[in-house]
C-alpha positions in Angstrom: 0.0 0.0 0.0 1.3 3.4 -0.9 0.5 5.9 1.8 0.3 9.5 0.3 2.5 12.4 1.4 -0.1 14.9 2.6 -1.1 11.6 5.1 2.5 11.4 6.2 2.4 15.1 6.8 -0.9 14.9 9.1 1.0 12.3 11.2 3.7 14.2 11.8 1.7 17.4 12.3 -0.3 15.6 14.7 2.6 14.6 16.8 4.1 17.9 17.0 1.1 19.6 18.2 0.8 16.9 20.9 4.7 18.1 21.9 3.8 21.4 21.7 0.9 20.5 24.2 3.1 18.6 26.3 5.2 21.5 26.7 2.5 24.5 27.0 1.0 21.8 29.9 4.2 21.4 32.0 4.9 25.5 31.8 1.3 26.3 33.3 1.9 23.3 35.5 5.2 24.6 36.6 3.2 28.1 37.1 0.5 26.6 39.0 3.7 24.6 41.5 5.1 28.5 41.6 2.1 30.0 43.1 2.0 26.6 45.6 -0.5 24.5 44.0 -0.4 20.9 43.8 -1.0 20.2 39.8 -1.6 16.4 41.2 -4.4 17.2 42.9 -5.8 19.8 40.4 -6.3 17.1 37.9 -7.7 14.7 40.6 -10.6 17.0 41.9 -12.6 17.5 38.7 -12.1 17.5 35.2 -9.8 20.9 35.4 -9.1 23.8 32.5 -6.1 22.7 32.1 -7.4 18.7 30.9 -10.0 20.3 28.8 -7.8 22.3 26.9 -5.3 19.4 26.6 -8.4 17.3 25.0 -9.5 19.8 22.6 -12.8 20.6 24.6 -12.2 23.9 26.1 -13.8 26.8 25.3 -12.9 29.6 23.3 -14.3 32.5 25.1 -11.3 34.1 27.2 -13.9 35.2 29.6 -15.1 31.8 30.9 -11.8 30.2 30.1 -10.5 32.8 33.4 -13.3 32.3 35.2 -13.2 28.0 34.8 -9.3 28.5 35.3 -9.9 30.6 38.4 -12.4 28.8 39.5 -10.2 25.3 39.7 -7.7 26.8 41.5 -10.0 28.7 44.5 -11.1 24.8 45.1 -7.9 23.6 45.5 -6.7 26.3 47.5 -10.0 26.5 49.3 -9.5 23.0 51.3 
């Protein structure tokens, strides 16, 4: 089976968004760590901004992106 170029080309764009994600993920988590939140536990309590956005279901309304972001991290700190 030949496999087309522009498929080839998908693959490998699909694996260097998911590095770019990777890396975007560990800066916020190394922000979140900086301000003296446990990024463990953000992801256990409830399905948190940050997961969504590294699934592709988040929002893009910068308003309610804040406020969900915000919103995670007054629960965690809030216990």
């Amino acid at each position: 089976m030949k496999i087309p170029k522009h498929i080839i080309n998908k693959l490998i764009k699909i694996d260097k968004n998911a590095q770019e994600s990777k890396n975007l993920a560990y800066e916020i988590e190394q922000w979140l760590e900086g301000k003296g939140i446990d990024t463990e536990r953000f992801r256990q309590e409830q399905l948190s901004v940050l997961e969504l956005a590294e699934y592709g279901e988040l929002s893009s309304n910068v308003h309610e992106i804040t406020s969900m972001f915000l919103e995670n991290i007054h629960e965690i700190q809030g216990d």
